[in-house]
C-alpha positions as CSV (number, residue, x, y, z in Angstrom):
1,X,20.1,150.5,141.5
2,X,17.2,151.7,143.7
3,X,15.8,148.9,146.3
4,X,12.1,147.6,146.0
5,X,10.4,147.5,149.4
6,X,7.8,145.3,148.4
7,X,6.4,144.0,145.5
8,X,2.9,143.5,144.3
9,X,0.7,141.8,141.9
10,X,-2.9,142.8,141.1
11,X,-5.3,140.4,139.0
12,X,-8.8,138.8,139.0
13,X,-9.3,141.3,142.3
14,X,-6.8,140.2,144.5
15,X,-3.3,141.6,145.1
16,X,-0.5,139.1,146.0
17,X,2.6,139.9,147.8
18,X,5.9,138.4,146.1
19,X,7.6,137.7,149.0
20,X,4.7,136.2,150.6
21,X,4.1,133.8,147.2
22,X,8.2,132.5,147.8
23,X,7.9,132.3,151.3
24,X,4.6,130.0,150.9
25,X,6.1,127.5,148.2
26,X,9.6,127.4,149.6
27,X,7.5,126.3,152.8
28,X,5.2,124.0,150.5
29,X,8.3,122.4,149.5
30,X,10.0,122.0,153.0
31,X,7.1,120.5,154.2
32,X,7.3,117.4,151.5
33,X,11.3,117.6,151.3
34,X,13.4,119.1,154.3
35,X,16.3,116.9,153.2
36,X,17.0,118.5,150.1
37,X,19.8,121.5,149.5
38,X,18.1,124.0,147.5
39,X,20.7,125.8,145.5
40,X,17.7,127.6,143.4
41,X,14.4,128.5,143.7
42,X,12.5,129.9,140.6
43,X,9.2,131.0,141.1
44,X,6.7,131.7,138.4
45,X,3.4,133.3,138.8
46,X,0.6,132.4,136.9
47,X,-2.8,134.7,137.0
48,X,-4.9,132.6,134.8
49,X,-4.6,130.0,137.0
50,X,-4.0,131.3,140.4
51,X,-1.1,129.4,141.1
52,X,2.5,130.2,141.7
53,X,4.8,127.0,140.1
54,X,8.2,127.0,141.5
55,X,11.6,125.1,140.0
56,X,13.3,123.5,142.2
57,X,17.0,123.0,141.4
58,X,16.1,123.2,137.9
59,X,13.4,120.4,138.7
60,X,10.0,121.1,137.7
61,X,7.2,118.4,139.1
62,X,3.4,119.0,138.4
63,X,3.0,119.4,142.6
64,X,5.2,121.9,142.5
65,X,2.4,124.8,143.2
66,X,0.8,127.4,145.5
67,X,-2.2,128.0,145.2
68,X,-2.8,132.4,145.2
């Protein structure tokens, strides 16, 4: 399996940075709750809006969002 350095998305003229997007939200959500464990992390990215929605846990909550 080959390694991906880094991995982009290009839309509505900008270019976002996967990492950067999980780094933000996992940071969005430390900020509001550095008790919890987080066992998973599922972020989704969504262009229309220019938002990246991430599951925490398997817990979805309409806050749960970055803006891109």
């Amino acid at each position: 399996m080959t390694k991906v350095d880094k991995l982009n998305f290009e839309f509505n003229g900008k270019s976002v940075n996967a990492q950067e997007v999980t780094d933000a939200a996992m940071k969005a959500f430390k900020a509001k709750h550095a008790d919890v464990k987080v066992k998973t992390f599922d972020v989704y990215i969504n262009a229309a809006e220019s938002k990246a929605y991430y599951v925490v846990n398997g817990t979805a909550e309409n806050d749960y969002f970055v803006e891109l």
